[in-house]
N, C-alpha and C positions, 0 to 999 in steps of 0.2 A: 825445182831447187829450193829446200828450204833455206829460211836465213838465218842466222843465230835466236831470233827473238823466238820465231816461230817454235822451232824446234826446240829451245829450254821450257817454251810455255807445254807441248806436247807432254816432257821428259815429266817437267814438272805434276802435271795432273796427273798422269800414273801413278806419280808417289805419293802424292798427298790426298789425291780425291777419296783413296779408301778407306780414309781415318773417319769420314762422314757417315757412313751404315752403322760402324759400332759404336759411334757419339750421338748418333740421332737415337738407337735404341735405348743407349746407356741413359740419355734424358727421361726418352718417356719412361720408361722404368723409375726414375726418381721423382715424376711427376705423381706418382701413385704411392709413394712410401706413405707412412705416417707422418705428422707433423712433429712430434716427438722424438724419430728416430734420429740416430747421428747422421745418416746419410739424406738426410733432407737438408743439412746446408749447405750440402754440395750443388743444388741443383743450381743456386742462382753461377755458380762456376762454369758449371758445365755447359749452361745457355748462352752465357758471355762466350766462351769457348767455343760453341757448335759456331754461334753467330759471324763470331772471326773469322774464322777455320772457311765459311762458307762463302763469306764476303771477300776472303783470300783466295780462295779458288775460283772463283765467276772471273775477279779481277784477271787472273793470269791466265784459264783458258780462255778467254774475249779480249784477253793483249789491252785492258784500258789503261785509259791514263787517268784517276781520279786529282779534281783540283779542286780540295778542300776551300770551304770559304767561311772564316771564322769572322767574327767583331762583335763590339754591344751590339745592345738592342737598337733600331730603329737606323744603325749606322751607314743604311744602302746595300749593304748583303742582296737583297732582294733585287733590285735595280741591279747591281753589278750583273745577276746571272740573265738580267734579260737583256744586259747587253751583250753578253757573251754569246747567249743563244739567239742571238738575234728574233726571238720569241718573248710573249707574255707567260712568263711564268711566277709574276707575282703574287698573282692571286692564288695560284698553290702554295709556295713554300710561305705563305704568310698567314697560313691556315690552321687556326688562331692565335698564332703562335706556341704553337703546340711542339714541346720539348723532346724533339725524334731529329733524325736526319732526313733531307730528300735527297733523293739523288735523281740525277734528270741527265736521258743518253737520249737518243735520237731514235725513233722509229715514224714509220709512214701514217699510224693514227693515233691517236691520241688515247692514252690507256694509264691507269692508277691502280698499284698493288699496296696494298699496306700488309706489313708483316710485325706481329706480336714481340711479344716477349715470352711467350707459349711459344713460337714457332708456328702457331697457324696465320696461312692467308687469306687475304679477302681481295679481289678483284672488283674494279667500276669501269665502266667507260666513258660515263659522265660527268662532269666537272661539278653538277648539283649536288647528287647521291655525295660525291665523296667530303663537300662541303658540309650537308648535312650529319656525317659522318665523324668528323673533325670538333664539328661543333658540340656532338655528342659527349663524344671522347675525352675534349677537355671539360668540361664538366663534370666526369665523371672521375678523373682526374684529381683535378682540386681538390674535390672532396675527400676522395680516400685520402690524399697526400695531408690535407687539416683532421683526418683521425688519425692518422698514424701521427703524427707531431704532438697530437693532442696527447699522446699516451709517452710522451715524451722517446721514442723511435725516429731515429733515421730511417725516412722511406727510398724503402727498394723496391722497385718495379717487379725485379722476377720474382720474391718472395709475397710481398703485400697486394702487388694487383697485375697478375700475368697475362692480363688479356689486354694492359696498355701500350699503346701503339710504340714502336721501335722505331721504325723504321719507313719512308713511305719512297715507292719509286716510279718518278713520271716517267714514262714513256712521250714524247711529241717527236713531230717533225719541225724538225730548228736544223734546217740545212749546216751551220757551223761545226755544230756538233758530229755531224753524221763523215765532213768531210775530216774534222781529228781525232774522232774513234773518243773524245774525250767524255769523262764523267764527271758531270758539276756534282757536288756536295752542299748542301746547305745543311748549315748548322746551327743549333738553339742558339739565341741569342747570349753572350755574355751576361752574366751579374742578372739575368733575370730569376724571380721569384722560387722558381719552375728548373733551376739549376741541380733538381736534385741530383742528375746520373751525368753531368757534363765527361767527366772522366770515363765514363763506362760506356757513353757516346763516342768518344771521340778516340778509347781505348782501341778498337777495330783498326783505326789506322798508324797504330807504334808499326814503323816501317812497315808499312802498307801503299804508302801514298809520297810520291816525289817531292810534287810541290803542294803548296800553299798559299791562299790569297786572306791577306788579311786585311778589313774595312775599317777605317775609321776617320768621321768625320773632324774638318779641321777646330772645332769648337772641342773638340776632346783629345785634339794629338797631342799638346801640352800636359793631360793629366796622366801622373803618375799611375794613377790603376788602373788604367785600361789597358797598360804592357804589364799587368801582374801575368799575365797566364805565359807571355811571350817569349819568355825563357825555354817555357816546354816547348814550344812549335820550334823554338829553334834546334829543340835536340830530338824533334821528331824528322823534320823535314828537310829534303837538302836544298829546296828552293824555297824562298818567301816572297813574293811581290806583296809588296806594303801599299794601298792604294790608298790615299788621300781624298777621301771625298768632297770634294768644293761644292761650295753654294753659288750658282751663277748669277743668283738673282740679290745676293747680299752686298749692300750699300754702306759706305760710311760718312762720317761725315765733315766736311769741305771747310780748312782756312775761312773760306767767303761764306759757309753759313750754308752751304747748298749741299746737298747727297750726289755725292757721286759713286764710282764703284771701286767696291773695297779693295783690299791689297790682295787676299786672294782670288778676285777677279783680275786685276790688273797683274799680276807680278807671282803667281803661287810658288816660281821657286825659292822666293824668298821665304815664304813659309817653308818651306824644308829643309832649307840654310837653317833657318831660326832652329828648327826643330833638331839638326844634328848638331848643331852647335851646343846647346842650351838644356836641352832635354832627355837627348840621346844618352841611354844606359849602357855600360859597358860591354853588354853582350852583344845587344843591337849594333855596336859601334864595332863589333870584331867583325859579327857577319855580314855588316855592311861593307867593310873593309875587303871581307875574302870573297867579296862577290855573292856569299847567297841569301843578300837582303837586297832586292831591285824595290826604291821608292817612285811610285808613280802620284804625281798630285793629277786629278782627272774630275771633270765634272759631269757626276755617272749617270745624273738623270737628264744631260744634255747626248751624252752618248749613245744612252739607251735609244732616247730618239729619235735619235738619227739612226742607227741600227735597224731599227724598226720598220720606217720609214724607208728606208732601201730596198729592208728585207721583202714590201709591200709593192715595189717599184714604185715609190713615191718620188719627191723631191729629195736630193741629197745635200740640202740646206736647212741648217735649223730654223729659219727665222720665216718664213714661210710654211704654208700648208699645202696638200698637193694641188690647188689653184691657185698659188702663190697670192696667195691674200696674207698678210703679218698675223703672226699669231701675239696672240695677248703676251704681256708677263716675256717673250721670245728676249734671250742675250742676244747682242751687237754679233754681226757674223764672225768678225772676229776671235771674237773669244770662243763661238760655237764651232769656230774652225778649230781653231787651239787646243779643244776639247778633244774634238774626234783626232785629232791627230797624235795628242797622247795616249787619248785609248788605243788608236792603232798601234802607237810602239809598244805599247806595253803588252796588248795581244802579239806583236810579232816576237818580243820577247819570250812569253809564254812558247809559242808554238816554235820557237826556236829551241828552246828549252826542251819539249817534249821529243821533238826530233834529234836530239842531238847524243852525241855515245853517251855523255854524263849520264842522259838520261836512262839510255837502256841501263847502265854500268847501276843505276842508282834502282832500277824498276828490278832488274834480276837482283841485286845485293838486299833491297829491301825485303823484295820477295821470301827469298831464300832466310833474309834474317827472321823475319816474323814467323814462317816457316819452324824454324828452329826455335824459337820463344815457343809459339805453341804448343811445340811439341814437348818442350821440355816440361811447361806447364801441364801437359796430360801425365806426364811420365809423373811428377810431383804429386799428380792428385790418383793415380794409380797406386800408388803407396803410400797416400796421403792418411790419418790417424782414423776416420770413418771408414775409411776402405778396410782396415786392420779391423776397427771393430765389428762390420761387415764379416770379413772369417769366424771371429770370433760366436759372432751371432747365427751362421751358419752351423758352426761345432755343436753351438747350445741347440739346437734345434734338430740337429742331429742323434743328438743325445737322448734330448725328447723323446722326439718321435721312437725311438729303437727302447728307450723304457715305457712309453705307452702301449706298444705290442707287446713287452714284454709282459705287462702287468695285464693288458687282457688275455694271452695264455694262461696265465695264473689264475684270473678271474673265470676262466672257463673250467678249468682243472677245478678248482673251489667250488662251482656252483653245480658241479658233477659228483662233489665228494661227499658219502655214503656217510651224512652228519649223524642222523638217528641211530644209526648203528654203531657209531663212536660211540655218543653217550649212554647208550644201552647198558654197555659194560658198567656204567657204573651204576647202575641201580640198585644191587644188591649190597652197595657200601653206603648207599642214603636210607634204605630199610634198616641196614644191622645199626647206622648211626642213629636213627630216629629210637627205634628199637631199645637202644641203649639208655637213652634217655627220657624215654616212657614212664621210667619207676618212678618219676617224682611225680607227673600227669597221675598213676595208677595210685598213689599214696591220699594225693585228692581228691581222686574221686571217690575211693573210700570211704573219706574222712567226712564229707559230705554228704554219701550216702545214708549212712552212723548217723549222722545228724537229720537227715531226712525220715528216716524211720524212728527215730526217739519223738520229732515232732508229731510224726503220724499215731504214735501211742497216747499222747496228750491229748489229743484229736480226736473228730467225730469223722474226719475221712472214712470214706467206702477204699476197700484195700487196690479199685483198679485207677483210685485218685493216687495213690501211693505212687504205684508203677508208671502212669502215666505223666503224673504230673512234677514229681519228685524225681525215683530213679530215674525215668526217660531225658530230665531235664540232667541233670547229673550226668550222663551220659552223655545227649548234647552239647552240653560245654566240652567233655572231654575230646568229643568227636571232633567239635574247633580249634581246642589247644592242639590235638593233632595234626590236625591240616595246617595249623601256622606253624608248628616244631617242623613239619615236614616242606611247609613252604621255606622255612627259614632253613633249613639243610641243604633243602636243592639248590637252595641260591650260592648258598654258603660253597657246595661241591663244582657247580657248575664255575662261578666264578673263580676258583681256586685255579693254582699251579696245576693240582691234580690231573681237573678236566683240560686245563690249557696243554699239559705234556703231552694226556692220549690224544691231542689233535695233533700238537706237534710235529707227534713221531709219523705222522704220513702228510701234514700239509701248512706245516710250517714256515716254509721258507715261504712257499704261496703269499700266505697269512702276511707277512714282513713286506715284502713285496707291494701287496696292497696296501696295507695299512690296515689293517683291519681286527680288532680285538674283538675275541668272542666272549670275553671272562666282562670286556665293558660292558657290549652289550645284554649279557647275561644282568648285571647288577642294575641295568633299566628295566626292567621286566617285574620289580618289588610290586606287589599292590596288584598286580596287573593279571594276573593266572585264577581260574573258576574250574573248578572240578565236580565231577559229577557229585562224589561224597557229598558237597555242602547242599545238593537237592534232596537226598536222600532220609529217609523218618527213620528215628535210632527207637526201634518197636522193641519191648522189653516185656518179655511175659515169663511169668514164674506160674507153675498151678498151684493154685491153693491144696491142693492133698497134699504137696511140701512141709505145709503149715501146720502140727498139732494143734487139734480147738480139744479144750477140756469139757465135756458133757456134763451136764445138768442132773439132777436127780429124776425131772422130767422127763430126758432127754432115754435115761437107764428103764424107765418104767414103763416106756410108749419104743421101748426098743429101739431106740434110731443109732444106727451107724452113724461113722465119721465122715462117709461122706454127704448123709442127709445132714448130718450137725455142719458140714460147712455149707452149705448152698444154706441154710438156715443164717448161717451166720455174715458169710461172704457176698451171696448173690449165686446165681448162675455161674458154671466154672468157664464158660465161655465169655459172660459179662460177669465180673461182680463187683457191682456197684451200688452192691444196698452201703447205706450210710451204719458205722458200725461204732456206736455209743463208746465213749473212752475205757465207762467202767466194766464196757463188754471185753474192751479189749485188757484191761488188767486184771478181769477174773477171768475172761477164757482162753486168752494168748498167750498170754505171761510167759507159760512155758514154752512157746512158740516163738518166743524172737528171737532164741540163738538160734533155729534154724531155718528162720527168715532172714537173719543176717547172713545167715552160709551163704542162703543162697543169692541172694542180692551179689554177694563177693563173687561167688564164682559166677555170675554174668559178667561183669564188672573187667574180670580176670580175662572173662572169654573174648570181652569187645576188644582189650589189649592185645589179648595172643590173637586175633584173626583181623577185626577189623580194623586194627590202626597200621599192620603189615600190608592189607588193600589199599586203603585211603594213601599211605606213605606214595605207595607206587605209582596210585591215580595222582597225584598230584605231581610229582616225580614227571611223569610221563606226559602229564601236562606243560610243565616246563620247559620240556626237552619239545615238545612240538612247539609250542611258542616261540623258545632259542630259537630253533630251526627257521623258523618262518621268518622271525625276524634276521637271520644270518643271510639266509636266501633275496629277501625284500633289498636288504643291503648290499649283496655280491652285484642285483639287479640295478640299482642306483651309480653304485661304483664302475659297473661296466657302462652304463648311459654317458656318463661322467667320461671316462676313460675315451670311449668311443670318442665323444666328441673334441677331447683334448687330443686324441691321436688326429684326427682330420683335420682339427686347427695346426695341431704341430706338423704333418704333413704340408699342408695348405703356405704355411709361412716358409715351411723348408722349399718346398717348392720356388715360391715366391724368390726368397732370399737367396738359391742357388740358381734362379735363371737373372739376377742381377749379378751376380758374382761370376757366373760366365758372360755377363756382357763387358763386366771392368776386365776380364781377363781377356775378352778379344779387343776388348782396346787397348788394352795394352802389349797386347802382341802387336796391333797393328801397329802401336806408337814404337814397341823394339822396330819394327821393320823400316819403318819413318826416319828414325830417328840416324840412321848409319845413309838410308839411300839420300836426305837429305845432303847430308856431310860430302857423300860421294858427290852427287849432283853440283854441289858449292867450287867445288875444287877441279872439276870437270872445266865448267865454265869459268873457272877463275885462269882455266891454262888458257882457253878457246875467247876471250877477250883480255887482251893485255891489260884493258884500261882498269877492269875488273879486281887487279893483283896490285895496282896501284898502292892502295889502302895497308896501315900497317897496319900489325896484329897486335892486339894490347894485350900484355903477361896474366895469365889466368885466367884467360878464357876457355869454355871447353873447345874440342875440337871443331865440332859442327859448329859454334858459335864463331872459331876463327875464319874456317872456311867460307862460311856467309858474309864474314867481315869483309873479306876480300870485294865485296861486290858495291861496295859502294864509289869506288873511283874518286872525284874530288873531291869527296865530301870527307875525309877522313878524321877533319877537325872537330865535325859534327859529331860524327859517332864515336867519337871520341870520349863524350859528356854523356853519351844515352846508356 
């Protein structure tokens, strides 16, 4: 037969334990984002979150009863738990005072987990290891926490150093414990340096945790700050035992001049009169009033003790040792009775407490309400402004990805398309245009030549200095100015609308697509093109039998023909390079240079009509292979390029769409959560009377009222939370 408790903790893990697969994923997933992206400030949320979430469900399927134990520093926190646990568990939670929680439950050996703020763990079973451990830890510690300060940052453990310890949890065999199922909590000290996360510590238990024990010695119940924090516990917890730590060994001093023992040796409830009378704050004074502030004055390191000392089967007297020999410094029995006898009531209290319906009424109400916080808080950060920009950034990448295919089909279509043959067509419009503009080139060379042959008449030149040196040189230039009028036209056609339309009309859209200009790259290509023409020798031969020579009288009476009279005069008609006296050339040429000038022209004419129409094309056709190679060189970069953007933009889509199916299975789980919750509240809010006790406060949501219901007496409490 189950009992109510059992069977809500059952009902309970079903519903809630499944939120933990898609929250643990959903972390590490943001454990890997960028540090720049919006969804990296989620993480430290989300680990608070898991943390809760997990620290809530252990709680409720192992039915504990955790009993926080807050105060300053150095206030007996540590002695209180070893008297509770009838065990030395000081030398753990005092280790080195390192700013986590312990929690300490009962098993048969002795065992220590520390768990991150990563969420990884580390198991010891030795009490050295895990000292040496601690000792590490805070050190390392400190340090980060004085750079981040230094840079003027609030330090956050899950953003600034995620492998700093959270959490530590002993495992011992401490009979008390094992017989009330209970979980001690020790918590950072107050007001200490090291306070950086008190709230995000002690956040885990917003209705998580019944009760509460809070420490503080009588040298400090009069100040004011040490109940700064004490407002909150009272609107976290529905029990608080207030324990007064006495000093048994403090003395005051005597009328007569002598030390006797103080007043809170003698008389401590008067210390607590003093204190509700005198000191006591108005909140303290309400929930003192309605019962959930129990004050115990108790002298905890006499109780410890004796505790101890039981627990060992020793003597069950403080003022002795187990050979009953007095111990040093030992208080009067009396007082060391007084001692244990208030720590008993206040443990009987306690364990009355835990057993009693309030308590199940407050352990299911809490449950169920933190439950529902949670929950709502997942649901918040499900829809929360980085999750949105999450979609967004998934769309972008979507987009990507589907234009980086798109542009490597294009980029393959392009580096397939039949370029040389495009520009082919237009060769015969860079000839006609060169062509056209030749006559002024043909007017010079001319004009030059005219001049090169009037000099040669002047002249002792031999007439194949003429040809060689003169016309061929004439020629030469012109063969240059060609190659540049025709380099300057291809560039001129290439880079034009012209050439860009006939690409257009078959790979235009492509062209766009990539990004890629053929007409730019054409106009880098100036300077840059060598054609076979500028290797080649501009060879000019005229025969001298063109040439009238006027014969001699000599020449008439020794019978010599014209063509002995030119090799006489010329040289050889294959060389003629005899050197020919000026005044040879004004009595026998004379009549010979208008048709040496013919014919200089019509070479002249001929190199115009044939080879500036080759040259045009070599050069022409040189460009168009160069474009090409360079078009090609480029399709092959832009697709390297491409490639690699589409597998990063794949690679992040991927990424980005298996995080976005993790927020969206938590978030189904949290819709699923979030109605079985509610159900679950109102179930057992029929199934425990005490439960429905509690009224519902105007604007709450549903699962919020529902949960409300479970808190039973305490309704004044949550009234404020």
């Amino acid at each position: 037969m189950k009992t109510i408790l059992s069977q809500f903790c059952e009902d309970f893990d079903g519903r809630v334990r499944p939120l933990l697969e898609p929250l643990d994923a959903f972390a590490d997933d943001l454990a890997g984002v960028p540090a720049d992206s919006p969804l990296a400030g989620l993480l430290p949320q989300v680990v608070d979150v898991r943390h809760q979430l997990r620290t809530l469900v252990e709680k409720v399927a192992e039915q504990q009863a955790y009993v926080i134990i807050f105060g300053p520093l150095k206030s007996g926190k540590s002695t209180l738990m070893n008297a509770l646990a009838a065990a030395y568990v000081s030398e753990v939670t005092t280790l080195p005072a390192y700013p986590c929680m312990v929690y300490v439950t009962y098993a048969q050996r002795t065992a220590f987990t520390v768990t991150r703020y990563d969420g990884s763990e580390q198991w010891f079973e030795e009490l050295e290891n895990m000292r040496t451990l601690m000792a590490e830890a805070h050190g390392e510690l400190a340090g980060a926490i004085r750079e981040v300060e230094r840079h003027g940052e609030d330090f956050e453990p899950v953003r600034h150093m995620p492998r700093a310890l959270r959490r530590i949890d002993v495992r011992m065999p401490a009979e008390p414990l094992a017989d009330s199922g209970a979980v001690l909590v020790d918590t950072p000290g107050l007001y200490s340096r090291m306070k950086f996360g008190y709230d995000l510590m002690t956040r885990e238990f917003r209705d998580a945790a019944a009760s509460a024990i809070f420490v503080v010695k009588t040298d400090n119940l009069f100040l004011e700050q040490v109940f700064d924090e004490f407002a909150d516990l009272l609107r976290l917890f529905s029990r608080i035992f207030l324990i007064v730590n006495l000093d048994g060994t403090k003395q005051d001093l005597q009328p007569d001049g002598e030390l006797g023992p103080s007043l809170e040796r003698r008389d401590p409830q008067r210390i607590i009169e003093a204190f509700e009378r005198l000191a006591m704050n108005a909140d303290l004074r309400v929930a003192r009033e309605e019962g959930r502030l129990r004050i115990y004055p108790i002298d905890l390191l006499q109780a410890a003790h004796h505790r101890l000392r039981v627990a060992r089967g020793e003597a069950d007297h403080s003022g002795t040792d187990a050979g009953g020999r007095d111990l040093e410094g030992a208080v009067p029995d009396g007082e060391a009775e007084r001692a244990q006898t208030t720590f008993d009531a206040f443990t009987a209290d306690l364990t009355h407490y835990l057993n009693s319906t309030e308590y199940l009424a407050a352990f299911l109400g809490d449950s169920l309400r933190q439950a529902d916080f949670l929950v709502r808080g997942l649901r918040a950060l499900c829809t929360s402004e980085p999750v949105h920009e999450l979609n967004r950034s998934v769309e972008r990448w979507d987009e990507e990805a589907l234009q980086a295919r798109e542009r490597l089909e294009a980029l393959g279509r392009l580096q397939a398309f039949p370029w040389e043959d495009s520009f082919a067509r237009l060769r015969e419009d860079v000839v006609r245009i060169a062509r056209e503009q030749a006559g002024e080139l043909r007017r010079a060379a001319a004009e030059a030549s005219e001049s090169a042959l009037a000099r040669w008449y002047d002249g002792d030149a031999s007439f194949a200095s003429l040809l060689q040196d003169d016309i061929e040189g004439v020629l030469a230039g012109s063969r240059a100015a060609v190659i540049e009028r025709a380099r300057e036209v291809s560039l001129t056609v290439l880079s034009s609308d012209v050439a860009s339309a006939l690409v257009r009309r078959e790979a235009n859209a492509d062209l766009e697509r990539v990004g890629l200009s053929v007409a730019a790259i054409a106009r880098q290509l100036d300077g840059t093109v060598r054609t076979p023409a500028e290797r080649h020798s501009v060879a000019t031969r005229i025969p001298t039998r063109l040439i009238p020579v006027r014969r001699r009288l000599l020449d008439w009476l020794l019978l010599r023909g014209q063509a002995a009279v030119r090799r006489r005069v010329f040289g050889p008609e294959d060389a003629p390079t005899r050197p020919i006296a000026r005044v040879v050339k004004q009595r026998r040429l004379g009549a010979g240079r208008v048709a040496l000038s013919e014919a200089i022209r019509k070479r002249i004419d001929l190199f115009f009509a044939e080879t500036s129409n080759r040259i045009t094309g070599e050069v022409f056709g040189a460009h168009v292979a160069l474009l090409c190679r360079h078009v090609r060189e480029r399709l092959a970069v832009l697709r390297a390029e491409n490639e690699e953007r589409q597998s990063a933009a794949e690679r992040q889509q991927a990424r980005l769409r298996a995080v976005r199916e993790r927020v969206e299975g938590l978030a189904a789980g949290v819709g699923d959560a979030g109605p079985a919750i509610e159900a679950l509240a109102a179930t057992y809010a029929e199934a425990l009377p005490a439960l429905a006790k509690e009224r519902q406060t105007p604007g709450d949501a549903p699962a919020s009222r529902a949960a409300a219901a479970g808190a039973g007496a305490t309704g004044a409490r949550r009234r404020h939370h």
